[in-house]
DRENDO-1510 file (C-alpha; in Angstrom, 1 decimal, always signed):
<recs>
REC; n; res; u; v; w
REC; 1; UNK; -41.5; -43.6; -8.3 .
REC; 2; UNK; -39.4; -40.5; -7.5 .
REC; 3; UNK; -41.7; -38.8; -7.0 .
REC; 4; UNK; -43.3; -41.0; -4.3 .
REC; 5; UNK; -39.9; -40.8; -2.5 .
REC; 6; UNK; -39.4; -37.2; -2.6 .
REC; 7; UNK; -42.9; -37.1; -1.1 .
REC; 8; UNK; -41.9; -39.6; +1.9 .
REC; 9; UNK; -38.1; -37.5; +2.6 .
REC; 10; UNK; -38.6; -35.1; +5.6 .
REC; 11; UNK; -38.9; -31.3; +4.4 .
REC; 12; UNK; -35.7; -29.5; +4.8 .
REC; 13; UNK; -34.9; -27.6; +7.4 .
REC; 14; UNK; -35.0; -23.8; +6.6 .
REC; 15; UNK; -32.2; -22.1; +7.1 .
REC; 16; UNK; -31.6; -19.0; +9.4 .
REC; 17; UNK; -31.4; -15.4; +7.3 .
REC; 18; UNK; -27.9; -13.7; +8.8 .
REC; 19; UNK; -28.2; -11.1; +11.3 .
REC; 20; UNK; -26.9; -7.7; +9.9 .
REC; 21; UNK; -23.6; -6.9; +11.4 .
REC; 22; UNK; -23.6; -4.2; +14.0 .
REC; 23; UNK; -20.7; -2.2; +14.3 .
REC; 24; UNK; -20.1; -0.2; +17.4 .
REC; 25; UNK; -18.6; +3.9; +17.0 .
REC; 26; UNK; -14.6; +3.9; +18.0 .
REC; 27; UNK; -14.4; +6.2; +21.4 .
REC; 28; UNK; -13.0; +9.3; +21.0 .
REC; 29; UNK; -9.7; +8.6; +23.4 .
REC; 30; UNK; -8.7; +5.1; +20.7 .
REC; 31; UNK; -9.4; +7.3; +17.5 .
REC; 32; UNK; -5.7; +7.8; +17.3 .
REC; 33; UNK; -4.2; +4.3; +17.9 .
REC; 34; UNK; -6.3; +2.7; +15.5 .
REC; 35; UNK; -5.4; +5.4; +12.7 .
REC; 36; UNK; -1.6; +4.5; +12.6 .
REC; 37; UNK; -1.7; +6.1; +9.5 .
REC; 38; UNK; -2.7; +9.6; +10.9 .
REC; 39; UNK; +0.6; +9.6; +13.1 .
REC; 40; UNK; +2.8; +9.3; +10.0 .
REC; 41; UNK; +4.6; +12.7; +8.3 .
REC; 42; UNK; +3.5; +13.2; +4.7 .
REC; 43; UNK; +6.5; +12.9; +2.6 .
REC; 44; UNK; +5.4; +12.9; -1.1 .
REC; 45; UNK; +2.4; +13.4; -2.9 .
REC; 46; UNK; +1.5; +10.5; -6.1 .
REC; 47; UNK; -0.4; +11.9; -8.4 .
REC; 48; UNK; -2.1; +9.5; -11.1 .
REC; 49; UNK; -1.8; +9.4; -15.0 .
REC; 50; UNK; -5.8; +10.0; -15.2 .
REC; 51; UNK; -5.8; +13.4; -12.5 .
REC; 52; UNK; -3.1; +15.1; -14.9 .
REC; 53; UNK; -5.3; +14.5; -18.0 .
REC; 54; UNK; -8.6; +15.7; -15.8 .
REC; 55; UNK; -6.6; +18.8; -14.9 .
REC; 56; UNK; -5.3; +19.7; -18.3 .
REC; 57; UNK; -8.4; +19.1; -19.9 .
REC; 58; UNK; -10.1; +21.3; -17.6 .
REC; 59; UNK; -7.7; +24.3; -17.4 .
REC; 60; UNK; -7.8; +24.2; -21.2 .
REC; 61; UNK; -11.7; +24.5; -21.4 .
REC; 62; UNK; -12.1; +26.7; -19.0 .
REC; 63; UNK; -13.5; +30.2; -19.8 .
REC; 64; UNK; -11.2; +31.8; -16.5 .
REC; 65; UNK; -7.7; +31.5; -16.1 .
REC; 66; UNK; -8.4; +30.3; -12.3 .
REC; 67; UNK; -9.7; +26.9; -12.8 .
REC; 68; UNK; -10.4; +24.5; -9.7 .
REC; 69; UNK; -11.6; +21.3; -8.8 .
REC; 70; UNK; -11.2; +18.8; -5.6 .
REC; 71; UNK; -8.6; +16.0; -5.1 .
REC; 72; UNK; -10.1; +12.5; -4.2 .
REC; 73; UNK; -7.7; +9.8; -2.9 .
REC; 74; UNK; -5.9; +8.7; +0.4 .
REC; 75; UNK; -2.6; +8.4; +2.5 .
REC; 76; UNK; -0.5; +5.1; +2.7 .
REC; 77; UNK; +3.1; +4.9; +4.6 .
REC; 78; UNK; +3.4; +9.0; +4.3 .
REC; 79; UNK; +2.4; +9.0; +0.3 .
REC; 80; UNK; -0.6; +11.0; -0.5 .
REC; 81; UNK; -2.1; +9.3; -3.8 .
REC; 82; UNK; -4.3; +11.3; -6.0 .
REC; 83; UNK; -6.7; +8.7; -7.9 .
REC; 84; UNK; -9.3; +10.9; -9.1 .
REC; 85; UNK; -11.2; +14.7; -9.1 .
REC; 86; UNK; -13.4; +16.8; -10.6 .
REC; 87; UNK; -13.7; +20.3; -11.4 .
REC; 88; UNK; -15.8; +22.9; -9.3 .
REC; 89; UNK; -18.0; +25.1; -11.4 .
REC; 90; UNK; -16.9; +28.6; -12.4 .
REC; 91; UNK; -18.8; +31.5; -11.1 .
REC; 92; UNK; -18.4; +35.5; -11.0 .
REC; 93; UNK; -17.6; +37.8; -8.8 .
REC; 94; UNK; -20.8; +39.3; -8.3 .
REC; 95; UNK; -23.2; +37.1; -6.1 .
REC; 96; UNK; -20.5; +35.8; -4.2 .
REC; 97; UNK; -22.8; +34.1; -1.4 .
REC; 98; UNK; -25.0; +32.2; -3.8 .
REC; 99; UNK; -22.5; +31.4; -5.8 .
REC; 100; UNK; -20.2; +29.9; -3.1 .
REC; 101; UNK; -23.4; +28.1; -1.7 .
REC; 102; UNK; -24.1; +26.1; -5.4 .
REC; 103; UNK; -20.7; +25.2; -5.3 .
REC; 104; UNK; -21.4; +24.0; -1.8 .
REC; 105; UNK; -24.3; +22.2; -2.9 .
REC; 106; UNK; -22.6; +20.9; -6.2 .
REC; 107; UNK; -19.6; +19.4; -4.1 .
REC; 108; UNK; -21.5; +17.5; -2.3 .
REC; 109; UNK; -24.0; +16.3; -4.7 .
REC; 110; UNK; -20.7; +15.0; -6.4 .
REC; 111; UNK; -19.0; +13.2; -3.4 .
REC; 112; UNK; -22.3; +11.3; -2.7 .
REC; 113; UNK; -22.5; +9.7; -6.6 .
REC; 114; UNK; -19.1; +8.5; -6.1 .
REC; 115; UNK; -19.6; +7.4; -3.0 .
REC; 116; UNK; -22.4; +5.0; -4.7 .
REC; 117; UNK; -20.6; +3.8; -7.2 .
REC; 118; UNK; -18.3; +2.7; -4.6 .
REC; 119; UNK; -15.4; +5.4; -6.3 .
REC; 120; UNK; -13.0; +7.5; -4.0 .
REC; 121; UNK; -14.5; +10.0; -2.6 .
REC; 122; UNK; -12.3; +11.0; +0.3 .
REC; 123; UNK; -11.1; +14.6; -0.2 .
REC; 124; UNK; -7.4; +15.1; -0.1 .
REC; 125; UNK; -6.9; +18.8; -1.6 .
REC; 126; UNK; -7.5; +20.6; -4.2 .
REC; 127; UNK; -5.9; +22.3; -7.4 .
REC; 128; UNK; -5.6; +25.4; -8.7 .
REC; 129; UNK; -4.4; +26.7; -11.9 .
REC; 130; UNK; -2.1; +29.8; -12.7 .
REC; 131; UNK; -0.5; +32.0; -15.4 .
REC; 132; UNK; +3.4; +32.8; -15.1 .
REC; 133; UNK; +3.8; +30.9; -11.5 .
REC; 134; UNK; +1.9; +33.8; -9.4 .
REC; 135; UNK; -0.5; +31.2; -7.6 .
REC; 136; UNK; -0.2; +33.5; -4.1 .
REC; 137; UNK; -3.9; +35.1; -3.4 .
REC; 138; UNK; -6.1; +35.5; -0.6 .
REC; 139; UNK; -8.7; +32.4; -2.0 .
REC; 140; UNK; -5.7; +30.0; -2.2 .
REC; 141; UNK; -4.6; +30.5; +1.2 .
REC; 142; UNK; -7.6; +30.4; +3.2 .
REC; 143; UNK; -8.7; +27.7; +1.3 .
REC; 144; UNK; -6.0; +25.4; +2.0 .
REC; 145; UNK; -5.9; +26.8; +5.9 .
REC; 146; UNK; -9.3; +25.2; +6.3 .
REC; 147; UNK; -8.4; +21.9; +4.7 .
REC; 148; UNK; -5.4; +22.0; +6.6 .
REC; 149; UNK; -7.5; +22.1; +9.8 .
REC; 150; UNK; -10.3; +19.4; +9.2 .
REC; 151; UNK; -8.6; +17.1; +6.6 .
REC; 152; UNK; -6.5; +14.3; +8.5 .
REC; 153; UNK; -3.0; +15.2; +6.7 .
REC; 154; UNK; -4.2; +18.5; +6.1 .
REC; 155; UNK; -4.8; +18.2; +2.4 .
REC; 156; UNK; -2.0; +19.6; -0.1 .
REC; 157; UNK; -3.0; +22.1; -3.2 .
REC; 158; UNK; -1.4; +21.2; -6.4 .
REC; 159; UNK; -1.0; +24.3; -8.7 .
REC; 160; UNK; -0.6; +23.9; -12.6 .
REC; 161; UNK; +1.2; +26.8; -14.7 .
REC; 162; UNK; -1.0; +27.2; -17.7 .
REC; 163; UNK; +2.3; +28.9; -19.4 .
REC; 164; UNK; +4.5; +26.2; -19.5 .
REC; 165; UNK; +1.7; +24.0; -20.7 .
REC; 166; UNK; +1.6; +26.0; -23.7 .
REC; 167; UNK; +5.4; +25.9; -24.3 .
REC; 168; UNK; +4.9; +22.3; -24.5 .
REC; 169; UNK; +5.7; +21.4; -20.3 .
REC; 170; UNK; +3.0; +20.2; -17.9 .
REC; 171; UNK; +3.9; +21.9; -14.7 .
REC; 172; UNK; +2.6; +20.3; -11.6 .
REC; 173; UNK; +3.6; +21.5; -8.0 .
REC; 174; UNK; +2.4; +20.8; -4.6 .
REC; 175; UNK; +2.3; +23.0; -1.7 .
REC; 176; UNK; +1.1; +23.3; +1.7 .
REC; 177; UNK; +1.0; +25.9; +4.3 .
REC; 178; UNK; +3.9; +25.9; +7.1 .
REC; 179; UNK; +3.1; +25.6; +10.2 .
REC; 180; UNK; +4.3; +29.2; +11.1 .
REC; 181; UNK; +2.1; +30.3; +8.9 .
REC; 182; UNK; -1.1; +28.2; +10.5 .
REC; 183; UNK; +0.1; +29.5; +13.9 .
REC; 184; UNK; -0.5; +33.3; +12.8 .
REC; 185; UNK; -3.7; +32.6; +10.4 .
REC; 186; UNK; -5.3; +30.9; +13.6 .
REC; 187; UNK; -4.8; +33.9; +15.5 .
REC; 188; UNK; -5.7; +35.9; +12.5 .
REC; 189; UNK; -2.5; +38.2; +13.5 .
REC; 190; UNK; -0.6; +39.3; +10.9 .
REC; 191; UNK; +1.3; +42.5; +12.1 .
REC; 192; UNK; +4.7; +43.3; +12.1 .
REC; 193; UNK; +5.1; +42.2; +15.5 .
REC; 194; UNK; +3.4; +38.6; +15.0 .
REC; 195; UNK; +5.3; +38.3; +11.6 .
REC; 196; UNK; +8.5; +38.7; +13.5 .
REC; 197; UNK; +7.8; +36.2; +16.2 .
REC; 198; UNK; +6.7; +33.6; +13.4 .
REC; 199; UNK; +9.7; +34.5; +11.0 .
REC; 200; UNK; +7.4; +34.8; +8.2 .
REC; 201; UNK; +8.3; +35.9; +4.8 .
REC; 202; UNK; +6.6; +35.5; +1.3 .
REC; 203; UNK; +8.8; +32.2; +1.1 .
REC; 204; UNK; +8.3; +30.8; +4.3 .
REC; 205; UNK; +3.7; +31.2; +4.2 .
REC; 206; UNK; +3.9; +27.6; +1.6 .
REC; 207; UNK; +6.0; +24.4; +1.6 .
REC; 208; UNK; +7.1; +22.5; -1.4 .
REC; 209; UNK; +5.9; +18.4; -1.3 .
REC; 210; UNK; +7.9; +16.1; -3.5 .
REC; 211; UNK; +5.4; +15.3; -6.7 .
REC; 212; UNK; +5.4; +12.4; -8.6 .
REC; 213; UNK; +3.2; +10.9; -11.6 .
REC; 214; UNK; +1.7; +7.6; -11.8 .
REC; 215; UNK; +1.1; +6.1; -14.8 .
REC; 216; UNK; -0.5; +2.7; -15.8 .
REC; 217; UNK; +1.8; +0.4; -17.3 .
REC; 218; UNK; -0.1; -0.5; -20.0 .
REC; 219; UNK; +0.0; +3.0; -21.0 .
REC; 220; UNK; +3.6; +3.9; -20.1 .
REC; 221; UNK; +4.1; +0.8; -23.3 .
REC; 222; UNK; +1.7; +1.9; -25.4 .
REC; 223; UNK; +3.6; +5.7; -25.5 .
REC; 224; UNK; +6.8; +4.1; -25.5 .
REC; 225; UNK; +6.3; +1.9; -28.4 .
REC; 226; UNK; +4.3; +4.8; -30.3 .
REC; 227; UNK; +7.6; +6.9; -29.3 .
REC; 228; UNK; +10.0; +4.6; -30.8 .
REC; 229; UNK; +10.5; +5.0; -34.6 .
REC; 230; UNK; +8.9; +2.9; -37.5 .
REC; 231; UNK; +11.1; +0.2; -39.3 .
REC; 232; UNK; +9.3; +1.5; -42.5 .
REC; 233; UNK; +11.1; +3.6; -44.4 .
REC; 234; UNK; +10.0; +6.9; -46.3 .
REC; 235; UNK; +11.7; +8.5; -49.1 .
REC; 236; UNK; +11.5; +12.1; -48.8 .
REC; 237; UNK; +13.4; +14.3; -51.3 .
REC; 238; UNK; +15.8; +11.5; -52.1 .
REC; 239; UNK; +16.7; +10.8; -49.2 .
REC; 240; UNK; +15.7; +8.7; -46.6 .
REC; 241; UNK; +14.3; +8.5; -43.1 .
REC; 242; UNK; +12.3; +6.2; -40.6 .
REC; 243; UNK; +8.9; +7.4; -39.4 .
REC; 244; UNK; +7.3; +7.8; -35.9 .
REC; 245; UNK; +3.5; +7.9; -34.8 .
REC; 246; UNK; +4.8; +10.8; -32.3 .
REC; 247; UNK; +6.8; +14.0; -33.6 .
REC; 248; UNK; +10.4; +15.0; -31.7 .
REC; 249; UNK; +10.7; +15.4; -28.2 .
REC; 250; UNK; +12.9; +18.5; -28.7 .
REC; 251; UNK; +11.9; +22.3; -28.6 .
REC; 252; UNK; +11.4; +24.1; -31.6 .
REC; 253; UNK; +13.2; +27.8; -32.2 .
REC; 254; UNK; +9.9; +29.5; -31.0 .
REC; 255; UNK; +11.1; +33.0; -29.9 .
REC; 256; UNK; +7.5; +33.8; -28.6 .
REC; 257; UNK; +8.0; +33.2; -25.4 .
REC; 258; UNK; +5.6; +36.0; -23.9 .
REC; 259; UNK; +8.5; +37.8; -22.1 .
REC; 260; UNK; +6.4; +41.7; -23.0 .
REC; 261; UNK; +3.1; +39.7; -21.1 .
REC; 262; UNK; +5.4; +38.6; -18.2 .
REC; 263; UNK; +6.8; +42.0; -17.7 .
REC; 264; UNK; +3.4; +43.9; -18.0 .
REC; 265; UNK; +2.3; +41.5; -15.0 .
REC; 266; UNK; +5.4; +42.3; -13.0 .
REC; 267; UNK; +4.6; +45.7; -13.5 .
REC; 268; UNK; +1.1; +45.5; -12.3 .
REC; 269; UNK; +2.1; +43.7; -9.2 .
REC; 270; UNK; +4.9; +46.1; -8.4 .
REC; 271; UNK; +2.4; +48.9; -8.9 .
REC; 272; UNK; -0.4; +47.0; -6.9 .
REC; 273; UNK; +2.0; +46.4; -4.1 .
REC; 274; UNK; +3.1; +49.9; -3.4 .
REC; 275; UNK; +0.1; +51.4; -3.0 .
REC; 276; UNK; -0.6; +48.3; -0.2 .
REC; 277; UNK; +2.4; +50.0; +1.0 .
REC; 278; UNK; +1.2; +53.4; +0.7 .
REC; 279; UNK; -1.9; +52.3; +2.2 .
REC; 280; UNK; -0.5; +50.5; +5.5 .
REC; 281; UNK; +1.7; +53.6; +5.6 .
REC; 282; UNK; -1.3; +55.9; +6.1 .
REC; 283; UNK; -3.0; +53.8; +8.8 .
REC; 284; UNK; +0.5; +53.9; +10.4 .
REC; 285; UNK; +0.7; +57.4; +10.6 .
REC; 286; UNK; -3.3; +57.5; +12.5 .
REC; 287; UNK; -2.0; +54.8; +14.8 .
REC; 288; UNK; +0.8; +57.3; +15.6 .
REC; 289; UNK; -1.3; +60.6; +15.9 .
REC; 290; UNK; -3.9; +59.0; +17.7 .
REC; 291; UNK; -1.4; +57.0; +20.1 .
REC; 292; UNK; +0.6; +60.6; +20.3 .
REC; 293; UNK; -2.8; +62.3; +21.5 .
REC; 294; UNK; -3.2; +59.2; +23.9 .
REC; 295; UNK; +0.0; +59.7; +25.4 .
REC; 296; UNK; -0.3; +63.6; +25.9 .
REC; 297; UNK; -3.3; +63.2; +27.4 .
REC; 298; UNK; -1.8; +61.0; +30.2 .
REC; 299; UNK; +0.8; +63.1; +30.8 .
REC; 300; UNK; -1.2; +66.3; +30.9 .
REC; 301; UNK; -3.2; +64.8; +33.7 .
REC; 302; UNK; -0.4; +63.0; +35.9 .
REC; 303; UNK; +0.9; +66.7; +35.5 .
REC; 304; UNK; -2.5; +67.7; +36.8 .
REC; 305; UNK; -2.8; +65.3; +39.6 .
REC; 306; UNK; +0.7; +66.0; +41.2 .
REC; 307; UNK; -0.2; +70.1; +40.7 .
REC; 308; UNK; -3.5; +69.0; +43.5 .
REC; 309; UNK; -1.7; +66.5; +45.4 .
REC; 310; UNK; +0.8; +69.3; +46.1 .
REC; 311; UNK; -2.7; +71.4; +47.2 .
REC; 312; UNK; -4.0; +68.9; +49.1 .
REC; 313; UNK; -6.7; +68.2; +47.0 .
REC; 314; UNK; -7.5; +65.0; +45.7 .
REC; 315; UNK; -6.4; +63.7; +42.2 .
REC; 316; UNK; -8.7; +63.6; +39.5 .
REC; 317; UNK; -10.3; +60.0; +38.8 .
REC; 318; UNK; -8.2; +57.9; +36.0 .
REC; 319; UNK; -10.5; +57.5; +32.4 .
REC; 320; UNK; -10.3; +54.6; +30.1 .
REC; 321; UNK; -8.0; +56.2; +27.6 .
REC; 322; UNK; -9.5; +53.3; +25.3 .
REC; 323; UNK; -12.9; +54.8; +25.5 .
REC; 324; UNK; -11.8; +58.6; +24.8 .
REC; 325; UNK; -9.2; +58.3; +22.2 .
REC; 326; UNK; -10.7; +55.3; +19.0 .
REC; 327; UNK; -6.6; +53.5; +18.3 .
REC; 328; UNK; -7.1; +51.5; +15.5 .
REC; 329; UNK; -5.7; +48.3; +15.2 .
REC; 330; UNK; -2.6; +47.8; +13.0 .
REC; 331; UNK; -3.2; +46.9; +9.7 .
REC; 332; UNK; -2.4; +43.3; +8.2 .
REC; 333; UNK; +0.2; +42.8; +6.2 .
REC; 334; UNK; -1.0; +39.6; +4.8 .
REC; 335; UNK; -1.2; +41.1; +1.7 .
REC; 336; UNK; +1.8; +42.6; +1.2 .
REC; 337; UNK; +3.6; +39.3; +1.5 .
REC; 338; UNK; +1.0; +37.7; -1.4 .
REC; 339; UNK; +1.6; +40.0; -3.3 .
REC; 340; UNK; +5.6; +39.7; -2.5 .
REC; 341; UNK; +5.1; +36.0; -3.5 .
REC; 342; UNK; +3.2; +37.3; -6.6 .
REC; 343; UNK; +6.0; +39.5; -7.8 .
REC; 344; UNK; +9.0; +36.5; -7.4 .
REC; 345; UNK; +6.9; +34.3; -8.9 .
REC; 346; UNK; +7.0; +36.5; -12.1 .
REC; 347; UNK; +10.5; +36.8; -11.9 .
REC; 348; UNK; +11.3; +33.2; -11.7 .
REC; 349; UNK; +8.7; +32.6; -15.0 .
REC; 350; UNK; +10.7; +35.7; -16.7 .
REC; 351; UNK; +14.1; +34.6; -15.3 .
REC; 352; UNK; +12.9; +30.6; -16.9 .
REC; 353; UNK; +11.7; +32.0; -20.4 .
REC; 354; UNK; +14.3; +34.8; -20.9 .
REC; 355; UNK; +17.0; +31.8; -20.0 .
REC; 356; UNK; +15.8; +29.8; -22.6 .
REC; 357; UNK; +15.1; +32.1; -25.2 .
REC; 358; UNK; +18.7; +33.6; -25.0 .
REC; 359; UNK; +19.9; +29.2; -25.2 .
REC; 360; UNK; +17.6; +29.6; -28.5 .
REC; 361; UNK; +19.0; +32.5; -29.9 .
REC; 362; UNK; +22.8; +31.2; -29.6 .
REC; 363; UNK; +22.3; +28.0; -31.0 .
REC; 364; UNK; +20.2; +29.9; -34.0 .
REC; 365; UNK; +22.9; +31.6; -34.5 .
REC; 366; UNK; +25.7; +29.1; -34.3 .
REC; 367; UNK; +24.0; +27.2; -36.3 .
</recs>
């Protein structure tokens, strides 16, 4: 019987498959008042629970004491939030172009499988460990100039001191070029001349960004209730005391504080920057000589050319003192100012651990 009415009911009607959406490309003049988000400053920089474990688990594995990787995450109301990255392999120095190409190739073979997995994969920096605060080089700098230019806040680069992680204190900084400094790096002029103009020093080539880290709550409880102490008690030696899952916070009397390793690397960087001094210094001196020889040679034939005006003759043609005399250009002094940068941040490391070695040794000996 139900069957014989289901046969006699009209067939339903099928129903339409949706069209695919169609979305039309935003023209180049709207770009900008659709992304509000581009015309706010970046203020501060959030950087998650998960990144600072990456990043310490990677500098600590790492066979080189310049460890690297990509930031993934995006900007909200002027906050850059880190949410995830990776490392970027390690290569030598010899074979620089294939090595720089694999990275290439690995960088992007990353970005697309988190892309599919539907992860972030919007690249926001990068970071770059250190020893004893120098993070100023040549590789840093350009790097972040070119993230600067194509990223949409310009990317920062967080730097983490491998020597305060072994005293027992994560150090995590973020940094990005001024915009003096981009001004003189896009003109790739770096003389004495353009670094007047720009006012630029060793302090003023990066900018400090306000850092903060994210945690999840569940695992800001979970520490603090490991943190707190047991209510079980211990007898130890007679006495007794309550038990914790984590040791004390506070420092122990450690007096190995690698001040003789500091000072040998403030030694080599003085060292390494006078002879960039000696060496700028020498290519001064041929700009001179070869300016001086320029010079004489204009005068000796203005000198020549008033002699045969005053002989009625005609003056001798005027040469392209450019073409007869090879002025070099003036050196850049880039360099110098890294290695500047290099040097305080030596001093501020030595000038930390000396501090708080000297704290130790009182309270040793108060005690």
């Amino acid at each position: 019987m139900a069957a014989a009415l289901a046969a006699s009911l009209p067939a339903p009607a099928a129903t339409p498959a949706p069209a695919a959406p169609t979305y039309e490309a935003i023209p180049a003049s709207m770009s900008k008042v659709i992304d509000i988000e581009a015309e706010i400053p970046l203020t501060s920089v959030q950087l998650d629970g998960m990144v600072v474990t990456k990043i310490l688990k990677h500098t600590i594995e790492s066979p080189s004491t310049t460890a690297h990787g990509l930031l993934l995450g995006l900007d909200l109301d002027g906050t850059l939030e880190v949410s995830n990255s990776f490392p970027l392999p390690h290569h030598g120095s010899e074979e620089d172009d294939r090595s720089s190409k694999s990275v290439a190739r690995y960088q992007a073979s990353m970005l697309r499988s988190l892309k599919e997995v539907q992860s972030d994969d919007g690249v926001v920096g990068f970071y770059q460990a250190t020893t004893l605060g120098a993070f100023f080089n040549q590789t840093l700098v350009d790097t972040q100039a070119i993230h600067q230019e194509k990223l949409r806040h310009g990317g920062i680069v967080i730097v983490h001191d491998l020597s305060q992680t072994t005293r027992g204190n994560a150090s995590f900084r973020a940094f990005r070029l001024t915009s003096a400094f981009l001004s003189a790096h896009k003109k790739s002029n770096f003389s004495s001349a353009s670094l007047i103009d720009h006012s630029l020093t060793f302090s003023s080539i990066l900018e400090e960004v306000p850092l903060k880290i994210r945690t999840n709550p569940l695992l800001s409880s979970f520490l603090d209730t490991i943190a707190q102490p047991d209510e079980t008690i211990q007898e130890i030696g007679g006495g007794v005391e309550t038990g914790s899952a984590l040791p004390p916070s506070f420092e122990t009397l450690n007096f190995g504080t690698g001040l003789a390793k500091n000072l040998e690397q403030i030694t080599e960087a003085i060292d390494n920057y006078r002879t960039e001094e000696g060496n700028l210094a020498y290519m001064s001196r041929q700009i001179a000589r070869e300016r001086l020889k320029a010079d004489t040679y204009i005068a000796k034939r203005k000198e020549e050319n008033a002699a045969r005006v005053a002989q009625g003759l005609a003056p001798l043609p005027e040469e392209d003192v450019g073409r007869l005399f090879k002025i070099p250009a003036e050196p850049s002094r880039l360099e110098s100012l890294l290695l500047l940068g290099q040097i305080d941040g030596y001093g501020k490391s030595l000038e930390g651990s000396a501090s708080s070695g000297l704290v130790k040794m009182h309270a040793a000996k108060a005690g």
